[in-house]
NUKEVEX-277274 format. One record per atom (N, C-alpha, C): x, z, y. Coordinates in steps of 0.001 Angstrom, whole numbers, plus 500000, padded with zeros to 6 digits. Example, Ala and Ser with C-alpha at 12.3 -4.5 7.8 and 13.67 -1.06 7.14 Angstrom:
2
513190507800494310 512300507800495500 513200507800496700 512850507080497750 513670507140498940 512900507870500030 
This chain:
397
500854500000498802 500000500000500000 500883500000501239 500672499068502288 501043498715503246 500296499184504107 501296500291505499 500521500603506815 500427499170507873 499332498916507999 499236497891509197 498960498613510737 499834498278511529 500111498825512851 499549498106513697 498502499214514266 497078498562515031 497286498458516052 497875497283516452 497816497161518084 496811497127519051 495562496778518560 494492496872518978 494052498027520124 494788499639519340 494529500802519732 495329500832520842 496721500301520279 497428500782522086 497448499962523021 496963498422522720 496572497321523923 495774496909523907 494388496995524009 493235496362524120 493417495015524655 494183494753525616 494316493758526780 494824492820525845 495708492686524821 496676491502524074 495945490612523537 496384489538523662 495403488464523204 496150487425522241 497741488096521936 498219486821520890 499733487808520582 499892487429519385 500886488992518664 502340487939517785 502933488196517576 503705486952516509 504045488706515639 503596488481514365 503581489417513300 503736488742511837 504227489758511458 504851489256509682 504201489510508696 504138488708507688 503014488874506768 503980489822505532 502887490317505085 503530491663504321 502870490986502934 501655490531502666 501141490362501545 499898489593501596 499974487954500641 498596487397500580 498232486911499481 496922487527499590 496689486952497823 495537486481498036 495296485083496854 494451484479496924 493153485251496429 491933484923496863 490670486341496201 489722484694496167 488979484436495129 488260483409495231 488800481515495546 487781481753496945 488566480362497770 489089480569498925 489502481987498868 490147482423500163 491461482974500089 492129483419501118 493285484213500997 493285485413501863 493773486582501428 493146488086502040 494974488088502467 495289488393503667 496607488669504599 496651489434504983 497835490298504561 497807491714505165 498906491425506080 499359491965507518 500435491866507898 501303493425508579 502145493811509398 503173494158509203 502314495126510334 501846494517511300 500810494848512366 499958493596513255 499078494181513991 497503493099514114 496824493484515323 496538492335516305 495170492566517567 494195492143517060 493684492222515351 492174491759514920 491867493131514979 490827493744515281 490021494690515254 489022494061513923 489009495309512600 488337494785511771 487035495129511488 486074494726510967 484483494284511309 483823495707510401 483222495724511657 482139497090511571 482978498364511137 484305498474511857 484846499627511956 484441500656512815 483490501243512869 483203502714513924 481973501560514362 481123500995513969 479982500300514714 480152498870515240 481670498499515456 481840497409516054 482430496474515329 481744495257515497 482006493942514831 483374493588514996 484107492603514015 485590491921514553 485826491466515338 486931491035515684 487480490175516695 487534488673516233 487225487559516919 487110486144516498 488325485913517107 488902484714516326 490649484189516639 490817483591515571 492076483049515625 492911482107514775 494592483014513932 494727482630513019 495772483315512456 496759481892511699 497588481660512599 498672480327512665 497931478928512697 496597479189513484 495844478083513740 494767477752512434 494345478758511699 493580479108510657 492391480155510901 491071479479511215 490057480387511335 489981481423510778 490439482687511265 490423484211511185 488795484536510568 488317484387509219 486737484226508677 486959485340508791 486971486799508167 486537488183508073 488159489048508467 487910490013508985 488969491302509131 488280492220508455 489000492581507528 488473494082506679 489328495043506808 489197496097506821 489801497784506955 489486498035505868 490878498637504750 490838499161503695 492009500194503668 491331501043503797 492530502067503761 493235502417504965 494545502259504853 495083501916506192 495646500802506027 495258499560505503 495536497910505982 494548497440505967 494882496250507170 493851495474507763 494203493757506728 493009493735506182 493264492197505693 492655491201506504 493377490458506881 492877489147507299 492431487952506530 490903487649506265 490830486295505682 490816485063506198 491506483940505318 491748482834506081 491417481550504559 491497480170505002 491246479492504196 492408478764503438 493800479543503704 494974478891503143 495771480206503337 497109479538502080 498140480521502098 499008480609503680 499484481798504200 500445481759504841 501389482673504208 502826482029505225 503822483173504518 504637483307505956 506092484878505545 506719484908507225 506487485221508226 506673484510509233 505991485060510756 505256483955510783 503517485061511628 502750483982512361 502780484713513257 501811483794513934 501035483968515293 499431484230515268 499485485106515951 497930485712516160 497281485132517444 496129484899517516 495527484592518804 494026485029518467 493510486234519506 492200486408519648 491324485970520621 489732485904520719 489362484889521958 488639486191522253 489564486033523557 489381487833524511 487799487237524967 487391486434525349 485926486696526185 485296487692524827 485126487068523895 484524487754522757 485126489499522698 486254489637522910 486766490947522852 486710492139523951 486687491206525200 486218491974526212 484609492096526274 484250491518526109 482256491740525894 482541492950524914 482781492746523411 482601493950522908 483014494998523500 484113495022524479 484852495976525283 483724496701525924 483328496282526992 482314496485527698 481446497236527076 480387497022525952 479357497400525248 479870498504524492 480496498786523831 481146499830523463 481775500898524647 482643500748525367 482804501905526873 481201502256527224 480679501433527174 479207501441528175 478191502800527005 478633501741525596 477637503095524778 478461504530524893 479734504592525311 479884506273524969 479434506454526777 479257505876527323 478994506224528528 477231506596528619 476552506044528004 475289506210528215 475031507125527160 475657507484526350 475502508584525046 475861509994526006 477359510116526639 476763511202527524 476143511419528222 476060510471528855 474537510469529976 473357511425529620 472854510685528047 471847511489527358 471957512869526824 473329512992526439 473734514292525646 473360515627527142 474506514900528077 474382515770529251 473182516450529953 472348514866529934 470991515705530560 469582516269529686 469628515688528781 468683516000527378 469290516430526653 470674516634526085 470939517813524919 471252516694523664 470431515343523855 470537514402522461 471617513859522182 471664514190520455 472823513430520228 472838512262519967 473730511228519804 474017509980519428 474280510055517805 473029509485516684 473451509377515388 473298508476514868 473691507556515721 474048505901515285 473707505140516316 474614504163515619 475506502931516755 475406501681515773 475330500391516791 475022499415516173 475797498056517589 476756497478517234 477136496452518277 476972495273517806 475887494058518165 475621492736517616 476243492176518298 475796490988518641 476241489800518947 475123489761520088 473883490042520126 473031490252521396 472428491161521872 472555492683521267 472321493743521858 473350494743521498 473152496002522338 473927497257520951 472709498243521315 472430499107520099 471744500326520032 472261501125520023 471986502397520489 472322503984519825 470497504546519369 470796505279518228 469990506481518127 470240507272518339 469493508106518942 469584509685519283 468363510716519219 468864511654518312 467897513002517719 466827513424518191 466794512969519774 465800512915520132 464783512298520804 463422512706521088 462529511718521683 462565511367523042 462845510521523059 462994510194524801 461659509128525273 461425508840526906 460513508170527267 461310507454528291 460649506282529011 460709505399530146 461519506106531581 460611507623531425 461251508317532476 462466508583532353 462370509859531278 463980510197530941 464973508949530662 464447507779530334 465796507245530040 465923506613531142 465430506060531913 465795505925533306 466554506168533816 466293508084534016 467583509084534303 468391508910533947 469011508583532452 469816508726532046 470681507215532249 470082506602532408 470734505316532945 471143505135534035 470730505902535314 470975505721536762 472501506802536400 472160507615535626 473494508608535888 474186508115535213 474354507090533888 475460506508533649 476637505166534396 474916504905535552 475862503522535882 476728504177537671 476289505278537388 476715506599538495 478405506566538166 478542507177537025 479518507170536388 480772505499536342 480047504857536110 480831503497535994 481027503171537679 480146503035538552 480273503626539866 481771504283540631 482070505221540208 482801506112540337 484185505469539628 484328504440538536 485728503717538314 486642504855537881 486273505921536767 486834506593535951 487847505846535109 489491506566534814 490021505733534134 489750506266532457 490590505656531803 489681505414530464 491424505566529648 491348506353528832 492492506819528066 492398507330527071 493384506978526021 494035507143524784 495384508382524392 495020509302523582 496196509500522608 495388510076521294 496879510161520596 496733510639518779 497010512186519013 496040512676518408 496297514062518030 495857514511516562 496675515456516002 496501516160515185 494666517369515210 494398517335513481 493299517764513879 493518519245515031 494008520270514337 494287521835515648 494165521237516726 494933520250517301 494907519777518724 493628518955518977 493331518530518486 491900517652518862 490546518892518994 490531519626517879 489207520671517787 489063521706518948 490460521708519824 490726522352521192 490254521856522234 490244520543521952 488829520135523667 487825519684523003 487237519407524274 485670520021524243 484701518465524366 485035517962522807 484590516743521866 482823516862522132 482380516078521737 481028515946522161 480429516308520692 480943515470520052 481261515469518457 482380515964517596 482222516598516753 483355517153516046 483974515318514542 485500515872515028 485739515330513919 485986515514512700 485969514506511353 486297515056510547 487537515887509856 487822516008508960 489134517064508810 490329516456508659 490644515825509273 491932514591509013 493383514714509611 494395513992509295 495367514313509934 495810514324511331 495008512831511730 495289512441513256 494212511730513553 494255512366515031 492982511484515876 493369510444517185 492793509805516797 492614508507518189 491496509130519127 491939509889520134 491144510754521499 490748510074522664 489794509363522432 489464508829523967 489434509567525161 489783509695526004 488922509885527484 488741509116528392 487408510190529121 487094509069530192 487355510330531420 488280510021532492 488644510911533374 487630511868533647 487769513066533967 487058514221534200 485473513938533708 485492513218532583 483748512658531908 483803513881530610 484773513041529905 484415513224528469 485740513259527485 485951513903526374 486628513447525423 486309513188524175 486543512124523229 485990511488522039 486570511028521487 486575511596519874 486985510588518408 486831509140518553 487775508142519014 487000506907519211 488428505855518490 488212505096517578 489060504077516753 489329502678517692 487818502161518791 487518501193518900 488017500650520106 488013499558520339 489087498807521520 487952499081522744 488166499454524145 487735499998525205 488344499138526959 487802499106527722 487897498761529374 489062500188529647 489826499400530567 490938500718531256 490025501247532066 488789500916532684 487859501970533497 486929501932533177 486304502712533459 484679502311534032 484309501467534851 484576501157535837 484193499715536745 484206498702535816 484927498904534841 484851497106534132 483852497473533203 483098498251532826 481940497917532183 480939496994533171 480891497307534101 480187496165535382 478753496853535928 477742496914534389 476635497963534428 476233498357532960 474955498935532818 474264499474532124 472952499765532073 472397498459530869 470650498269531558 470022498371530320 468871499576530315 468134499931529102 467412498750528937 467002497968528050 465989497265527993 464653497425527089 465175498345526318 463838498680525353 463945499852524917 463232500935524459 463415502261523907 462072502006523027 462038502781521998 461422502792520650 461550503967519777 460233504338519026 460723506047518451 461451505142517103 462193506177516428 462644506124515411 463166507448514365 462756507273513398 462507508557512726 461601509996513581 462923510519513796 462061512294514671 463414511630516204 463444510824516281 464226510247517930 463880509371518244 464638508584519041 464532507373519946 465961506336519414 465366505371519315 466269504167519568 466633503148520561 467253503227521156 467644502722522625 468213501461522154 467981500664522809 468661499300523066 469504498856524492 470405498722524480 470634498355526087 472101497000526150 472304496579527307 473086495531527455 474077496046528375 475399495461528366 476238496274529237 477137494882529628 477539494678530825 478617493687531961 477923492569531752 479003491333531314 478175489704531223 476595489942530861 476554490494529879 475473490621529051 474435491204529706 474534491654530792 473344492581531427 472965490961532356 474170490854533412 473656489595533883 473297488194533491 473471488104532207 473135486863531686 471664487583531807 471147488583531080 469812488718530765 469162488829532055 469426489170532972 469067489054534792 468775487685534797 469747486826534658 469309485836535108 468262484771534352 467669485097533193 467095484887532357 465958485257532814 465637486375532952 464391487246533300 463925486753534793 464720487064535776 464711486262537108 464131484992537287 465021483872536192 463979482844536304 462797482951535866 462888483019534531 461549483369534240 460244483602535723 460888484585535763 459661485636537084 459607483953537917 460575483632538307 460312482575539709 459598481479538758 459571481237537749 458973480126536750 457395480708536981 457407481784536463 455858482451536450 455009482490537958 456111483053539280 455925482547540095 454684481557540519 456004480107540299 455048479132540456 453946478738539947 454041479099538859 452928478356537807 451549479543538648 451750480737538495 450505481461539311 450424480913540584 450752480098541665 451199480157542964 450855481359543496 451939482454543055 451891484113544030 453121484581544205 453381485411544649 454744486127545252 455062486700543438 456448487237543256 457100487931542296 455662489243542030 455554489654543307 455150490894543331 454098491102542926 453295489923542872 452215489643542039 451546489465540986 452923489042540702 452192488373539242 451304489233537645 451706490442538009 451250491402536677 449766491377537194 449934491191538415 448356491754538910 447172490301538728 447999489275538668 447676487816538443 447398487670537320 448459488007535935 448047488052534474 447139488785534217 447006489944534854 445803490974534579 444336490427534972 444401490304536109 443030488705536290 442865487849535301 443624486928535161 443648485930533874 442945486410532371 443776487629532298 443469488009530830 442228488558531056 441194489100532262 439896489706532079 438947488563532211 439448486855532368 438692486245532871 438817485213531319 439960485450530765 440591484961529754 439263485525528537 439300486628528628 438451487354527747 436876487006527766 436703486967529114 434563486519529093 434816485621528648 435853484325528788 435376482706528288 435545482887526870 436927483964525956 436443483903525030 435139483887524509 434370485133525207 433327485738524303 431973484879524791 432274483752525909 431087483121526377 431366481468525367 432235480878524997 432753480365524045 432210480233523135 432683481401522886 431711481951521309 430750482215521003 430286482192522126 428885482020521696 427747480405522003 428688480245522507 428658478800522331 428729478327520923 429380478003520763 430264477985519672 428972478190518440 428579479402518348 427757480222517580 426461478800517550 425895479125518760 424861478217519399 424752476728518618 425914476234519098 426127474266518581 426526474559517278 426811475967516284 426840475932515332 425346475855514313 424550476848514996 422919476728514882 422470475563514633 423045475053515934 422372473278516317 422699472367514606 424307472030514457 424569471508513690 423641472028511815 423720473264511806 422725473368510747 421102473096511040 420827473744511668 419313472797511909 419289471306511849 420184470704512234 420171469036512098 420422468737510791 421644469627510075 421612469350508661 420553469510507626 419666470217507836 418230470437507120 417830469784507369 417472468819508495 416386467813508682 416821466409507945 417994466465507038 418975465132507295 419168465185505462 418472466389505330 418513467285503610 417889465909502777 418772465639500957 418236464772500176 417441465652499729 416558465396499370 415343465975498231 415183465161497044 415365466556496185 415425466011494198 415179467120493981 414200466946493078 413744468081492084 413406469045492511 412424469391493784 412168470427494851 413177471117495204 414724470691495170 416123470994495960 416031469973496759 416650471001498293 417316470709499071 418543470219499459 419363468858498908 420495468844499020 421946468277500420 422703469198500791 423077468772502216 424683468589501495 424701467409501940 426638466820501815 427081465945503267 428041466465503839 428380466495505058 429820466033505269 430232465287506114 432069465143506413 431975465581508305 432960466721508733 433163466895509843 434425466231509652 434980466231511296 436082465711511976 436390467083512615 437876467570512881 438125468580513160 437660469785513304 436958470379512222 436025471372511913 436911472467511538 436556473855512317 437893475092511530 437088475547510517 437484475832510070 436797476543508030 436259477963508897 436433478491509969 434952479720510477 433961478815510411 433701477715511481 432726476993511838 431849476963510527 432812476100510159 432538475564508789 431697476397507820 431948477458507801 431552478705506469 430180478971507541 430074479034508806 429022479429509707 428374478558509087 428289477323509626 427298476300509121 426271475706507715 427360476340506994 426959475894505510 426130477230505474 426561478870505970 425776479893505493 424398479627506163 423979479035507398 423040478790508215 421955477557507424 422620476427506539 422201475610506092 420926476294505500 421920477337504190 421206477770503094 420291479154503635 419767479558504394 419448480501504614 417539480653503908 417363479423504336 415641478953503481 415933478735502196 415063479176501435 415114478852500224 415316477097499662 416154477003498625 415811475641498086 416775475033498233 417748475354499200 418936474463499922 420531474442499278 421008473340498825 422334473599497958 422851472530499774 424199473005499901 425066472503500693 426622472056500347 426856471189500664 428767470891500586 429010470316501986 430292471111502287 430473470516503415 432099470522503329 432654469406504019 434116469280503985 434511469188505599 435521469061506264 436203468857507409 437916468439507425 438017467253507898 439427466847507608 439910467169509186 441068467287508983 441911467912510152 443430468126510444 444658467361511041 445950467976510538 446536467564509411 446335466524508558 446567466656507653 446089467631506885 445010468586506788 444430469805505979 442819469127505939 442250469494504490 440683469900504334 440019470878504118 439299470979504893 438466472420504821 437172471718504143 436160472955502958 435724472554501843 434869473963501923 433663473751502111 432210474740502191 431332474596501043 430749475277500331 429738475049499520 428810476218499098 427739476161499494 426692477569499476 425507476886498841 424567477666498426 422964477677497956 422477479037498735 421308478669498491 420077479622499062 420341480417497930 419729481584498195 419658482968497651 418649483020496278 417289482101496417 416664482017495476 417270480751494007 418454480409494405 418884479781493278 420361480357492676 420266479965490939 421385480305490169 422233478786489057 422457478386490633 423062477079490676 424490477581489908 425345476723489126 426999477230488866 427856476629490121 427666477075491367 428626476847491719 430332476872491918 430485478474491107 431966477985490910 432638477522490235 431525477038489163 432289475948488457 432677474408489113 431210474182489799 431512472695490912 432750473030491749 432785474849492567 433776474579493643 435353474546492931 435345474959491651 436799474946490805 437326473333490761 436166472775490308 436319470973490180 436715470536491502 436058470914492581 436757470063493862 437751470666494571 437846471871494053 439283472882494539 440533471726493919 440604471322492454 441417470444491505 441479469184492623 440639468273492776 440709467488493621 441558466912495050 441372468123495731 441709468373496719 442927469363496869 443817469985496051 445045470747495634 444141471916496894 443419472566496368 443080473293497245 443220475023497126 443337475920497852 442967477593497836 441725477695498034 441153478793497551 439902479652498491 439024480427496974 437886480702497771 437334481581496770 435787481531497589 435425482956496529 433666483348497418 432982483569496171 432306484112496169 431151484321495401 430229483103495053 429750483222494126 428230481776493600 427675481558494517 427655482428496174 426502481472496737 426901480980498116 428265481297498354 429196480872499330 430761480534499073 431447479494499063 432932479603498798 433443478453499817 434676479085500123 435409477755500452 436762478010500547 437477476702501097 438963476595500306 439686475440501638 440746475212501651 441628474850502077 442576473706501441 442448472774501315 443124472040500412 444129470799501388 445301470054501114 446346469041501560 445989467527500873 444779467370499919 444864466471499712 443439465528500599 443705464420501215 442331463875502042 441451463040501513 440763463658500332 439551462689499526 438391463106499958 437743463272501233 436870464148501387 435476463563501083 435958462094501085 434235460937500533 434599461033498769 435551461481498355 435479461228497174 434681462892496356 435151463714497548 434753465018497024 433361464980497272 432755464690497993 431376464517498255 430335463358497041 431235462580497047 430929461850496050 430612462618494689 431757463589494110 431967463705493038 430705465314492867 430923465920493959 429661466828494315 428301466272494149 427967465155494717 426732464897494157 426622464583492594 427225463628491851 427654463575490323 427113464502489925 427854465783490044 427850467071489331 426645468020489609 425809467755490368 424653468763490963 423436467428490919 423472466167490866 422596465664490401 422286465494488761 423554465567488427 423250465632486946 422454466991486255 422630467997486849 422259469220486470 420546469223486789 
């Protein structure tokens, strides 16, 4: 076992290393590289994802932490000295989001007491949980006093201590029982167990913007964005608003009060609609009774709509049969989809699910219902043939 010497920890800032390979072995269709020492920060160490880069001009695919060596995977052998190169935008963003979460973790600890019991850094947000329940208000607070803090351009520092020496200041969190610690601080803030690559201040986090809070378990789960990432989402949201803007023609300041109109006016046309709707559904069955074959003192109704939704649809056919005597089929092509109705009146013990099984086959169709209502959903468009084959089967009977 080989110690790999983490440069990561004592230069955040380095962005290209020339280091010696200690050991590579092929694993699969890959090759796992250990080297001598490394600026890959490896993936989901302490919450935070890897570092993206090249290793002698060989896509750097995974950094793993095992032990104390860092393997690098790549898609070919190397041997000797390479060259490292990481792509700092990617490394400074994580920078940012990480300073920013221990910054907003005391924030919370300080003024609510909550702890931080988990951390999560993606690619488009980072979370913390914390023990306890928080709201809109409190986290507010706790956000104005963190970006208070970044404000203020605290510097941001590193050393190794032994556990005795570490359990002597006044950690937010205790560490575990180990030999040596990597001690963050943040000037007259805080001190913390921290592995992970960090901003020399606070000013370079930039800000710190909650965007969502959510309970989780017996706490809260916070979501928030920190530097580029806060203003990319500004400017996202911003347009938006001036997009929404226009389309309402009203001021910014308006507009909730504009959607809120909409949606109460949104709502009567539903329900005046629908009853519409209801109405020309009436209509269409009353016309279908008058339009009824007669055999054998049955009523028989076979029907083709044009863009008919299978509610309508099931409305109509139940409305058909409501008088005694009345067998109905009704289909509706639409979308490429058929919708497929078939009811009797109450005073008959017609087999209909045996007919609706036969044109379910037909039509590659779903659905169900009871003997005196069913219908189904089917992709195939025979809808004169299903009608066709419906009468067959109910005239023969």
């Amino acid at each position: 076992m080989n110690n790999s010497k983490k440069i990561y920890q004592e230069n955040s800032y380095l962005t290209s290393l020339c280091s010696t390979v200690v050991r590579c072995d092929k694993k699969n269709d890959f090759y796992e590289v250990v080297l001598d020492e490394t600026i890959f920060y490896p993936h989901l160490s302490g919450g935070q994802p890897k570092d993206e880069g090249i290793l002698n001009n060989l896509k750097v695919i995974d950094v793993i932490e095992k032990d104390d060596e860092i393997i690098h995977v790549v898609k070919n052998p190397v041997e000797g000295s390479v060259n490292l190169k990481i792509d700092f935008e990617v490394r400074f963003d994580y920078m940012q989001q990480h300073t920013g979460q221990h910054i907003l973790s005391f924030a919370i600890a300080k003024l609510y007491g909550g702890n931080t019991v988990g951390f999560h850094l993606g690619s488009d947000y980072t979370t913390i949980d914390i023990d306890k329940e928080l709201n809109d208000e409190t986290i507010e607070k706790a956000e104005i006093y963190a970006n208070e803090i970044i404000y203020k351009n605290k510097q941001i520092k590193f050393q190794t201590l032994n556990y005795e020496e570490a359990i002597k200041l006044n950690l937010r969190k205790m560490p575990p029982n180990l030999s040596n610690f990597r001690i963050m601080e943040i000037e007259e803030i805080e001190y913390n167990a921290c592995g992970g690559t960090h901003v020399k201040s606070t000013g370079e986090v930039g800000i710190i913007k909650v965007v969502k809070i959510e309970k989780n378990k017996n706490g809260s789960r916070i979501y928030f964005l920190c530097g580029k990432r806060a203003l990319k989402d500004y400017y996202k949201k911003n347009n938006d608003l001036n997009d929404l803007s226009k389309l309402l023609t009203c001021g910014i300041e308006l507009i909730y009060e504009n959607i809120e109109k909409l949606k109460n006016e949104n709502k009567i046309n539903k329900k005046l609609i629908s009853t519409l709707q209801d109405n020309l559904n009436k209509f269409y069955a009353e016309e279908l009774n008058t339009q009824a074959i007669k055999s054998n003192d049955l009523n028989y109704i076979f029907h083709k709509y044009e863009n008919m939704d299978i509610k309508d649809l099931k409305y109509i056919c139940s409305k058909t049969v409501e008088k005694d005597n009345y067998v109905s089929v009704l289909i509706s092509e639409s979308n490429n989809l058929i919708n497929i109705c078939v009811g009797q009146s109450k005073n008959l013990k017609l087999d209909l699910k045996s007919l609706f099984e036969k044109l379910k086959i037909m039509l590659n169709a779903k659905g169900g219902g009871n003997n005196y209502l069913l219908q189904g959903t089917g992709d195939v468009l025979r809808g004169d043939d299903c009608l066709r084959l419906a009468k067959e089967i109910l005239f023969e009977e």
